[in-house]
C-alpha positions as CSV (number, residue, x, y, z in Angstrom):
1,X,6.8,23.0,-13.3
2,X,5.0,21.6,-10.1
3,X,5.8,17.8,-9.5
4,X,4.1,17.1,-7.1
5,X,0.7,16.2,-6.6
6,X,-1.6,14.8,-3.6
7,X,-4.9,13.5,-5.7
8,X,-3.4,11.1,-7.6
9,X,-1.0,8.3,-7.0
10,X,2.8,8.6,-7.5
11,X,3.6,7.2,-11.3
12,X,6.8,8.9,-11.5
13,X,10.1,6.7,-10.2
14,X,11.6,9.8,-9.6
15,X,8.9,10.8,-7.0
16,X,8.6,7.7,-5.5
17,X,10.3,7.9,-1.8
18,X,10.3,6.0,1.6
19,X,8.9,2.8,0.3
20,X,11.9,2.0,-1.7
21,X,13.2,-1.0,1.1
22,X,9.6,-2.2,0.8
23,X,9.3,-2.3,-2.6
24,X,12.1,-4.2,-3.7
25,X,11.3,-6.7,-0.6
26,X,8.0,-7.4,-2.3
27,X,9.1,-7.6,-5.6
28,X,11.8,-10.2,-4.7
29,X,10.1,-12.4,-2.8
30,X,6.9,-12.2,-5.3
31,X,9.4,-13.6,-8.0
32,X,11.0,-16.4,-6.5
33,X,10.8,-19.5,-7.3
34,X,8.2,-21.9,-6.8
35,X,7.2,-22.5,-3.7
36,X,9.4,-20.3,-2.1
37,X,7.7,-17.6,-3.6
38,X,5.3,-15.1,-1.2
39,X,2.5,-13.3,-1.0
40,X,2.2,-9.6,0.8
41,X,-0.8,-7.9,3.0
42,X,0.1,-4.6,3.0
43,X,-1.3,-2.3,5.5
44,X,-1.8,1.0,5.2
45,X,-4.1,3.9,6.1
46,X,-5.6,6.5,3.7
47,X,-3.2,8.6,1.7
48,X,-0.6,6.1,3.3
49,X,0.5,5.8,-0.3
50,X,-0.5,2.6,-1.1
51,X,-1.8,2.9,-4.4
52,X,1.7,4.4,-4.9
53,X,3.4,1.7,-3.9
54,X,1.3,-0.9,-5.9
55,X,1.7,1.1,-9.3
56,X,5.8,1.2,-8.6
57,X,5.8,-2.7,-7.6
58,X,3.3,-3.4,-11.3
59,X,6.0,-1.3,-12.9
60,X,9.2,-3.4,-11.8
61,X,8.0,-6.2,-12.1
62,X,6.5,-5.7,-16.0
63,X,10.2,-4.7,-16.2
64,X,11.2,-8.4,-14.8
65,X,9.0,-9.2,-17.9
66,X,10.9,-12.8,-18.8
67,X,13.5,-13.6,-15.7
68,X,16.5,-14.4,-17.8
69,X,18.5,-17.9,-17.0
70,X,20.3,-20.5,-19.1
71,X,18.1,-22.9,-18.7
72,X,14.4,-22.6,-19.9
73,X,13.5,-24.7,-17.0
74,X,14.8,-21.7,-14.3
75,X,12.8,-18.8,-16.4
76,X,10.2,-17.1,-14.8
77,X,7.3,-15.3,-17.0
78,X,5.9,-12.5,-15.1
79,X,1.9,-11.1,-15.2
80,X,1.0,-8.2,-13.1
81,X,-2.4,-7.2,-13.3
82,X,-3.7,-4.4,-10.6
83,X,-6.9,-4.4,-9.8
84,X,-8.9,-1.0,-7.9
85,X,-11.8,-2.2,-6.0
86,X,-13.2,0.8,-6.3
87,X,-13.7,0.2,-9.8
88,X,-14.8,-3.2,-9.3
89,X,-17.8,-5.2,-8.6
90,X,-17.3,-6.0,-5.0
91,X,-18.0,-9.6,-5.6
92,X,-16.2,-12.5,-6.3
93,X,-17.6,-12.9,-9.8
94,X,-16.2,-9.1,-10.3
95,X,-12.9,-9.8,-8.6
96,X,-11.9,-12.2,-10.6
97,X,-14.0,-11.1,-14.0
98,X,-11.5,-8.1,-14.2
99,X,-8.7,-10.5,-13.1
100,X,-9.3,-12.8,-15.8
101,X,-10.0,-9.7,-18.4
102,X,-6.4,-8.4,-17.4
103,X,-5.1,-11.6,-18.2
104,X,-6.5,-12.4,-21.4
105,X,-5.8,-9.0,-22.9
106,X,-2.7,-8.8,-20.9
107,X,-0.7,-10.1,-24.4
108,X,-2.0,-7.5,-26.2
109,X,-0.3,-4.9,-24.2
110,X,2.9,-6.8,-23.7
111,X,4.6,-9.5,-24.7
112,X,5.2,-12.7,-23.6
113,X,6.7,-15.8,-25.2
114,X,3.6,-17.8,-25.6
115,X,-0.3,-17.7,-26.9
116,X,-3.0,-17.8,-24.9
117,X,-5.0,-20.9,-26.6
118,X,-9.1,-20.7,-27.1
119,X,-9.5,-23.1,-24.5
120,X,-7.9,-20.9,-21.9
121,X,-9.1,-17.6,-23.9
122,X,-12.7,-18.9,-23.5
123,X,-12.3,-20.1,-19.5
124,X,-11.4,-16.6,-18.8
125,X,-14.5,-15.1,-20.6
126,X,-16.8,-17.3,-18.6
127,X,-15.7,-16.1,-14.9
128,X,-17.3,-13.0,-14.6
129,X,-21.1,-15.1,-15.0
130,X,-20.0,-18.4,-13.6
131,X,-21.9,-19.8,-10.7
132,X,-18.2,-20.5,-9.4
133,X,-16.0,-18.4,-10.7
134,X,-12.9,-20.3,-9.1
135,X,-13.7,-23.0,-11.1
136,X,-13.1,-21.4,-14.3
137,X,-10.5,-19.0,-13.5
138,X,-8.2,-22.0,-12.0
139,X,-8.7,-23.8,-15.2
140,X,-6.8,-21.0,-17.4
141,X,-4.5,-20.7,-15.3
142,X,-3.8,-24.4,-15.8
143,X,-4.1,-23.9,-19.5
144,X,-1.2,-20.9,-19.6
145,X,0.7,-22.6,-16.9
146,X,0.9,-25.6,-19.4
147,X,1.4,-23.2,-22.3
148,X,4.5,-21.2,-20.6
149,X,6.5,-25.1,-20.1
150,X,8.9,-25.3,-19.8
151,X,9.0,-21.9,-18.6
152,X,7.7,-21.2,-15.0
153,X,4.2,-18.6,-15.1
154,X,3.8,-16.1,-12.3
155,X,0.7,-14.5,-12.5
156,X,0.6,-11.5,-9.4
157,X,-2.4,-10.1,-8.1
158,X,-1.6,-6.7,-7.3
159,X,-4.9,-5.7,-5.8
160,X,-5.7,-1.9,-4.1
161,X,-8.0,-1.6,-1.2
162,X,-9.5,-5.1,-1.0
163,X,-11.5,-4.7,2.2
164,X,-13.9,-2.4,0.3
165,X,-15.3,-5.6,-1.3
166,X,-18.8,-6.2,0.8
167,X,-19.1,-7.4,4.4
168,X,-20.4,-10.7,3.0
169,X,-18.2,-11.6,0.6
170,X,-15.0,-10.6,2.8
171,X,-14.5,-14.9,3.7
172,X,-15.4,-15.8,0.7
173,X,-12.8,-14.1,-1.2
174,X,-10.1,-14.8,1.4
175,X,-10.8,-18.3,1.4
176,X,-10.6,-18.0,-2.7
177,X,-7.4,-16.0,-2.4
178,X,-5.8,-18.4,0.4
179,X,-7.1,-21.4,-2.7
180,X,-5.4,-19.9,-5.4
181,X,-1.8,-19.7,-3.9
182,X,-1.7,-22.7,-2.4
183,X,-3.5,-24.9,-5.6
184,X,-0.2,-26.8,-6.6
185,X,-1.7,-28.5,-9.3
186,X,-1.3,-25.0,-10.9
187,X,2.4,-25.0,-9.9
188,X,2.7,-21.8,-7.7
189,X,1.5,-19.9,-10.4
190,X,-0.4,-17.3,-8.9
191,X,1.1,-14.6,-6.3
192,X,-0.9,-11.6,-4.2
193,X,0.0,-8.2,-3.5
194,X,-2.9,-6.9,-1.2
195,X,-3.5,-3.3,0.1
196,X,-5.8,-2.2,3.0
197,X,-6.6,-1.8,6.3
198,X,-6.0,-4.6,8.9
199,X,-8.8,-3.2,11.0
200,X,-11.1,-3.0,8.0
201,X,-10.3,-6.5,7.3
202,X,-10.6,-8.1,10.6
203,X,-11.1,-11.9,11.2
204,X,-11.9,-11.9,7.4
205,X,-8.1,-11.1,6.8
206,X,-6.8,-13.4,10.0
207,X,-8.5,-16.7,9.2
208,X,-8.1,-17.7,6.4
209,X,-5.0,-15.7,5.2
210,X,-2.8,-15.4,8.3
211,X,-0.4,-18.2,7.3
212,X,-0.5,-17.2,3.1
213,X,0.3,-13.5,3.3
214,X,3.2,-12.0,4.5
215,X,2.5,-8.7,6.5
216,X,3.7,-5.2,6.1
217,X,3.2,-2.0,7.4
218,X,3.4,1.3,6.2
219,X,5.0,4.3,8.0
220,X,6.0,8.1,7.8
221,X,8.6,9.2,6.0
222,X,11.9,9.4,8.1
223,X,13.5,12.6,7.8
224,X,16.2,11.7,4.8
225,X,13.8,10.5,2.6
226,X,10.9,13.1,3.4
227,X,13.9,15.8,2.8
228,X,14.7,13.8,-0.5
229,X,11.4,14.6,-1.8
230,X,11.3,18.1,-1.0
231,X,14.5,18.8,-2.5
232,X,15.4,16.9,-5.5
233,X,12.3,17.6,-7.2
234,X,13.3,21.2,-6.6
235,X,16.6,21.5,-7.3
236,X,17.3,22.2,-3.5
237,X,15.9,25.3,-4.0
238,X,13.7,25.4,-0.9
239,X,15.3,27.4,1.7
240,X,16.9,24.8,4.7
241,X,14.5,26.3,7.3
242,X,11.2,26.1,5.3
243,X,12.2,22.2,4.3
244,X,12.9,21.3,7.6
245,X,9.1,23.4,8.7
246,X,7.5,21.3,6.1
247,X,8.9,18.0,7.3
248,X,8.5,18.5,11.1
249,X,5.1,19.7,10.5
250,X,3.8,17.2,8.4
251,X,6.2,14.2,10.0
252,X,6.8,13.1,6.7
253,X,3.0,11.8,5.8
254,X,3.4,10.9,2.2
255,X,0.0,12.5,1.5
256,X,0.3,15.7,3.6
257,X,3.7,16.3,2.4
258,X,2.6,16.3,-1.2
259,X,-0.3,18.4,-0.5
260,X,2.2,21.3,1.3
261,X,4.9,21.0,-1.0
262,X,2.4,21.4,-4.2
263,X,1.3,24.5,-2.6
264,X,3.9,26.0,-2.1
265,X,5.6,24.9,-5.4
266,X,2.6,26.8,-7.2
267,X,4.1,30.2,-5.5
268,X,6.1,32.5,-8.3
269,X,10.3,32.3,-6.5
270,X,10.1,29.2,-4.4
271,X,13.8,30.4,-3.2
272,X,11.7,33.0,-1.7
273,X,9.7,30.8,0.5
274,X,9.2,31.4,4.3
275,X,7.7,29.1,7.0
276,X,5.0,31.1,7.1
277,X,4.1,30.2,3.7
278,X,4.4,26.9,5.2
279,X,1.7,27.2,8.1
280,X,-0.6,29.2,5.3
281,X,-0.3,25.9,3.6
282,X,-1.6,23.7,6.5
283,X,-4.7,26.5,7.2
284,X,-5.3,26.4,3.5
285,X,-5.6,22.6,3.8
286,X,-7.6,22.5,6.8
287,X,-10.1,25.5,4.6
288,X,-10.4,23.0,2.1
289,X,-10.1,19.4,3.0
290,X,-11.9,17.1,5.4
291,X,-9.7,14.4,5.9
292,X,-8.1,15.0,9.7
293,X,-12.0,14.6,10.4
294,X,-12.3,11.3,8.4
295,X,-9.3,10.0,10.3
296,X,-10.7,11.6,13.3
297,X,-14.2,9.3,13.0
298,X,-12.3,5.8,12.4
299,X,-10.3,6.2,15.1
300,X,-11.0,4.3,17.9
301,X,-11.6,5.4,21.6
302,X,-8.2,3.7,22.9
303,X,-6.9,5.0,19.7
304,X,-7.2,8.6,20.7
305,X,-6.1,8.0,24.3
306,X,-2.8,7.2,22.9
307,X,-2.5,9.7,20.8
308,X,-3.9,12.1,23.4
309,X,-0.4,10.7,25.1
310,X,1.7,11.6,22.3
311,X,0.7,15.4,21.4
312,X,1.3,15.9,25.5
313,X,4.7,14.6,25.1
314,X,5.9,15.8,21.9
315,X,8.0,15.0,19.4
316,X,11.2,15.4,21.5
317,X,10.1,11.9,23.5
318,X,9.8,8.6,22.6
319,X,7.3,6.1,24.4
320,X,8.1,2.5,25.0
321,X,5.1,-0.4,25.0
322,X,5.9,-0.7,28.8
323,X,5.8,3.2,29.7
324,X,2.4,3.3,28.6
325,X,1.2,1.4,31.3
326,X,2.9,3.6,33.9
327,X,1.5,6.8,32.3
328,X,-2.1,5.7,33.7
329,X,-3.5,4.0,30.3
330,X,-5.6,1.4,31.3
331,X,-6.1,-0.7,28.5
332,X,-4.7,-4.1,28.1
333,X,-1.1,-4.7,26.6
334,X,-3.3,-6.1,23.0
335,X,-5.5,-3.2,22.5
336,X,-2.6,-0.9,23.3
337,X,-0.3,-2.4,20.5
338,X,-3.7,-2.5,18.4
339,X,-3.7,1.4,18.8
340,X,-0.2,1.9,18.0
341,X,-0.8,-0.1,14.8
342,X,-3.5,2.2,13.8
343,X,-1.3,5.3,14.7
344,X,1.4,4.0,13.1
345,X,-0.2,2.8,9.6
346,X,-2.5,6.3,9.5
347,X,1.3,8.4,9.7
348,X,0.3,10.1,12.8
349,X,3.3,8.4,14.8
350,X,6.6,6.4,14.2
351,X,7.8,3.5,15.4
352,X,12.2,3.1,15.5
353,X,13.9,0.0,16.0
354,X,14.2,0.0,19.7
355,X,10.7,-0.6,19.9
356,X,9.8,3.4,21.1
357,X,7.3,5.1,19.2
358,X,7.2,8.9,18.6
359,X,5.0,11.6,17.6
360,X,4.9,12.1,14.1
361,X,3.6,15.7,12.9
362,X,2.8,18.8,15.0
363,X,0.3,19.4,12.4
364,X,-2.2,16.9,12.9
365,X,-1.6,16.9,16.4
366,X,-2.8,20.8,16.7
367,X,-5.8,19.6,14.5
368,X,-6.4,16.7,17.0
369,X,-6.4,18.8,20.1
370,X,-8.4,20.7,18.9
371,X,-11.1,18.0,18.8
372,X,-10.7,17.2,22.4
């Protein structure tokens, strides 16, 4: 059987690699309590995995369910509800309408040790077509924050891809979101999980938000886990070589990992696998898919400077902030570390803890020259 899979999202705990540190972080730090409790940015690029990571953070913490303690006082009742904007309304009203429809139905699906009175039942019903849907929405919160006593409520927002909302309502809804976690007559009751694209976001994101949200990047895969992934799943059955091909070509993008590996996984004697079955993998891809040229169009013009930089290095060298300068990039010490940002959160370089960044795949950066 093939388990892996690059069109959907990673459901399966036993799939779920690289963002394991990042994960339990998040979850953590989302349940603490009161007002030590946090809220995360996440930023990612697409196929980063971040719906992945979402779904696995929803799934621990529904397992938190009721935080057991001795004292009713200490316990913590857990809500995550995940909202896609891309099957939202992009507005406020449809923001928090599906929150609010999450929430009331929420007991139906699992249980928690209280009832959602018709006050706050009939609150929630009324955001999606209120003038002010805050208004509303804060008020049944109040209502089930009352209703959980003397039990503490933590409702999390665990929302995918926010920045596709509309150009407009971008403020708005960071302004709202910045509102709700800091509202303490509602008693710290709400938390965020937010995925997207800091770029995408912009001054929308760094305004209002900057001081609520606690950021975090996404990265590659480093060569443990991305080896992990090809060879558990398989029973180690991949020849050394080829796994070692697939990482060091793909530089351990989640998304461009699962793609290769499903392809070759879908081949009769996988022991009999060769890295040319590998590189017919990445030309398959490349017949078939368009999304090198996707990342190719959002990248900026510094943006491909740099990583013009990187593909003449190699992956054998590392680059420091400082070494740029000297390598005849002239662009200022911000929009550099802008760049590398980017490069970074899109998985076409790493970034190790002496501050050097490296090339990630060969892959992409055959693709890339090619685009020169």
């Amino acid at each position: 059987m093939n388990s892996y899979s690059f069109l959907d999202p990673v459901t399966r705990e036993d799939m779920f690699y690289g963002y394991q540190e990042e994960m339990d972080y998040i979850v953590k730090k989302v349940i603490a309590p009161g007002s030590r409790r946090q809220s995360f940015f996440v930023d990612g690029g697409s196929r980063m995995g971040k719906t992945s990571l979402l779904l696995q953070i929803e799934r621990h913490l529904r397992q938190s369910g009721i935080r057991p303690s001795n004292d009713d006082s200490d316990q913590l009742v857990i809500i995550p509800l995940y909202l896609d904007m891309l099957d939202l309304d992009p507005t406020l009203n449809g923001f928090l309408g599906r929150a609010a429809l999450l929430l009331e139905s929420y007991p139906s699906r699992y249980p928690i040790p209280f009832d959602i009175s018709s006050r706050a039942a009939a609150l929630l019903q009324s955001v999606k077509t209120h003038i002010d849907p805050f208004v509303p929405f804060t008020g049944a919160i109040y209502e089930l924050e009352k209703a959980a006593r003397p039990r503490q409520l933590r409702v999390v927002l665990l929302t995918d891809d926010l920045w596709r909302i509309r150009q407009q309502g971008r403020l708005t809804l960071a302004r709202t979101l910045r509102a709700l976690h800091i509202e303490t007559w509602i008693q710290h009751a709400m938390a965020f999980v937010i995925t997207g694209s800091s770029r995408d976001w912009g001054e929308s994101l760094a305004s209002p938000l900057e001081n609520t949200l606690v950021y975090k990047e996404l990265h590659v895969l480093d060569e443990k886990d991305a080896l992990k992934l090809i060879n558990k799943p398989t029973e180690e059955k991949i020849p050394p070589q080829v796994a070692l091909r697939v990482y060091r070509e793909t530089g351990g993008h989640p998304f461009l990992l699962q793609y290769v590996m499903s392809t070759l996984c879908d081949q009769e004697d996988i022991k009999q696998l060769t890295e040319e079955d590998v590189d017919q993998a990445t030309k398959k891809f490349q017949r078939e898919r368009r999304d090198f040229e996707h990342w190719w169009k959002r990248m900026s013009e510094v943006d491909k400077k740099v990583y013009r930089i990187f593909r003449k290095i190699g992956p054998e060298t590392g680059i420091a902030v400082d070494e740029f300068v000297d390598m005849g990039l002239s662009v200022n010490k911000l929009m550099l570390l802008d760049s590398l940002r980017a490069l970074k959160t899109t998985g076409l370089i790493r970034e190790y803890p002496d501050n050097h960044y490296w090339l990630a795949g060969l892959w992409p950066a055959r693709w890339f020259q090619e685009m020169r």
